[in-house]
N, C-alpha and C positions, 0 to 999 in steps of 0.2 A: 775887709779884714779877715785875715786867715785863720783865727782864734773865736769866731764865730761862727754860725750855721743858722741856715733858716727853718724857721716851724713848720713842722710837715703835717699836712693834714689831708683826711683822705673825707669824702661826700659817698654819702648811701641816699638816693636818688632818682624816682624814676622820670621824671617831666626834663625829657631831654630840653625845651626851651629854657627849664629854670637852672640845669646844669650850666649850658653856654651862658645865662648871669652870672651866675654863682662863681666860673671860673676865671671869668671877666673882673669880677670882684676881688676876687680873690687874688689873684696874678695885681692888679693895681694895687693893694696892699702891700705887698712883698712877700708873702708868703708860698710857697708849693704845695700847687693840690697833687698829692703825689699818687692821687687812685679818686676813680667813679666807680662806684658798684650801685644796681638796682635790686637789689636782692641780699635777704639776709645772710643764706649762707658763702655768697660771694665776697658779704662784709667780713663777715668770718674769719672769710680766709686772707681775705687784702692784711686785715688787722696783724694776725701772726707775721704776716712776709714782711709788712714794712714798719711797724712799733709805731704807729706816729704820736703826736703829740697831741692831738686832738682830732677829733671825730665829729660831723654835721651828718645828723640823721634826721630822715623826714621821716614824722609821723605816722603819713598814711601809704607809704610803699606798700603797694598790689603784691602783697604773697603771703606764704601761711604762716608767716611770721613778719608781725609788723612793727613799725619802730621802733615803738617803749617796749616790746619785749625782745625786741634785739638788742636796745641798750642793756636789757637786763642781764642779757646772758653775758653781754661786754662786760659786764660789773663783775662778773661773778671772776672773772678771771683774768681782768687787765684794769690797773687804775689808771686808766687815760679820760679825760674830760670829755664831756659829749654836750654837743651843745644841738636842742631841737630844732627843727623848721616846720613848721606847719602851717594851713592856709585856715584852717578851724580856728576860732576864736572863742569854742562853746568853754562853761567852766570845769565839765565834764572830761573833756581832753585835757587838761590842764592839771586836774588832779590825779587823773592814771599817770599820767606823762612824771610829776614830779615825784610818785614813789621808788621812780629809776634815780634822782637825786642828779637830774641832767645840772650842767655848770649854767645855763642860759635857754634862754627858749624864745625863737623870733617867730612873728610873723610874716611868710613870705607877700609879696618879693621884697628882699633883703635891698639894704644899699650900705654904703661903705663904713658910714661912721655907725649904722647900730652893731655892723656884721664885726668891726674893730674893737667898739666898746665888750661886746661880749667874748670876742677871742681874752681880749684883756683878762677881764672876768672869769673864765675858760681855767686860763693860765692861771695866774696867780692866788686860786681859791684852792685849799685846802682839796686830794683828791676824794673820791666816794669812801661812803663808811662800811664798814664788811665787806672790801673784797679782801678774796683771800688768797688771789696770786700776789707775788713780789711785782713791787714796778718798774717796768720795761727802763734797762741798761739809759735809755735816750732822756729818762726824768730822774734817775737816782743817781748820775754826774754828772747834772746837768745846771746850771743857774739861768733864767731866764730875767734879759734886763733888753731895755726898750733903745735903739738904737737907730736914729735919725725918724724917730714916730713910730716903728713897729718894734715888735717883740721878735730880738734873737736870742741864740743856744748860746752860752758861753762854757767852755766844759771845765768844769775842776780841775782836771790833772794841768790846763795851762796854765790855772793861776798861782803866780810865786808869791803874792806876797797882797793885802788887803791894806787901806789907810782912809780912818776916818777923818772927813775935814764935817765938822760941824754936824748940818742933818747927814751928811750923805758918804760913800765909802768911793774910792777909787778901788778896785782889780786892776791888777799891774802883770800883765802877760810877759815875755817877749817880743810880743809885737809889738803890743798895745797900753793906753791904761780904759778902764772903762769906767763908768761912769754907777754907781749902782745908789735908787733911793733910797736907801736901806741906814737906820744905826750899827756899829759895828758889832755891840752887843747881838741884837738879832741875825744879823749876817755870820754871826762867828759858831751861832746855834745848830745852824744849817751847812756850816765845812765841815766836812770828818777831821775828826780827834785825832785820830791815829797820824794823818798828813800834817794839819796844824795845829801851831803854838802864839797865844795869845803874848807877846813881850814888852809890849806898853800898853798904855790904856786907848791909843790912837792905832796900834797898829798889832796885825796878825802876819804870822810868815808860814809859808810852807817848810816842813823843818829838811826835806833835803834840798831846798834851796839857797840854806846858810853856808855862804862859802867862806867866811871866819867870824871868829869871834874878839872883838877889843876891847879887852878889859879896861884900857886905860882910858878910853874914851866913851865907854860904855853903849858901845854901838855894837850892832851886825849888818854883815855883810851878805847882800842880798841880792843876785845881778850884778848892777852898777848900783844899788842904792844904799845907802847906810844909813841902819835903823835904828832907834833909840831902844836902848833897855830899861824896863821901868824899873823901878828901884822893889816894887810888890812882886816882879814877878822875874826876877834875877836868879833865885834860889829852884822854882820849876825850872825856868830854861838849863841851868846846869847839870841838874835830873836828867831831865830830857836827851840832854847830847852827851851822857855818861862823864860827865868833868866834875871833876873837883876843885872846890875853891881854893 
């Protein structure tokens, strides 16, 4: 599907043996390790060139800066998720480690379904609290929903138009419809305002994607779909698109 993208994640790493797992792991999941760095300021720099989505840091990388305070510096100026790897099981690691507020914390060697569970986790948790950069372009248009088992990019500007059936919404692209576990309530929290407009209680549209409006049958035209207008929210949508009743 054209209206997706995969999760980019880059590995800061030195045990070249646990890399070739990790990537092995990785690549089976469906995701892109899109960078290996052994070194903090390599991570540094990977971070800026390529935004990813998520970050696996090993705790005890050989250099004068070691994991948790490379996460730390990652916090101070990128909300991207970090999730640790570490071969220490002491409780001592475990509570420096979580004052970075990493998303997940494994113990190496990883395997698919805990390394899955916690991208999940990664992903859809809330980013770190006090940073105080903006978040990278790749999570502030971005919706992330699970598709054939892993987690893809789905970006805002494709989606025209949202539809609650019961617990769950549809996204209705161009191409596609997708599938999202979300109520429409919660999901309509997280579109910008400014793009959409809520016009039943089942259904949201992106407002330049209304290609007319039928008063007489009280729908809009949406693509090819024809949306109901709720009777609550008739008098916004005419706000909205400057009409008069």
């Amino acid at each position: 599907m054209m209206d997706v993208s995969t999760i980019k994640i880059i590995a800061v790493e030195d045990d070249a043996t646990y890399v070739e797992l990790l990537s092995s792991i990785i690549s089976e999941l469906g995701y892109e390790l899109v960078g290996v760095v052994d070194n903090a300021f390599a991570a540094l720099k990977l971070v800026e060139e390529t935004l990813p989505d998520l970050i696996l840091i090993d705790t005890e990388i050989k250099d004068s800066i070691n994991g948790v305070e490379l996460a730390a510096r990652i916090n101070s100026n990128r909300r991207i998720p970090i999730i640790f790897l570490t071969s220490f099981r002491d409780q001592q690691t475990f509570q420096t480690a979580r004052l970075t507020f990493p998303m997940s914390y494994i113990i190496k060697p990883s395997d698919p379904v805990s390394l899955q569970s916690a991208i999940e986790l990664a992903i859809f948790t809330q980013p770190v609290p006090n940073a105080t950069a903006l978040q990278p372009a790749a999570m502030g248009d971005t919706l992330y929903i699970k598709d054939n088992g892993k987690l893809v990019k789905l970006r805002l500007r494709d989606i025209l138009m949202v539809e609650e059936d019961e617990k769950y919404c549809f996204a209705v692209t161009e191409q596609s419809r997708h599938t999202i576990n979300m109520r429409l309530k919660d999901l309509f929290e997280r579109l910008p305002h400014e793009d959409f407009i809520q016009v039943h209680n089942a259904f949201a549209v992106r407002k330049s994607a209304i290609k007319a409006v039928n008063f007489a049958d009280q729908t809009l035209r949406v693509a090819n779909n024809d949306v109901p207008i709720g009777k609550g929210y008739r008098e916004q949508l005419l706000a909205t698109l400057n009409l008069v009743s």
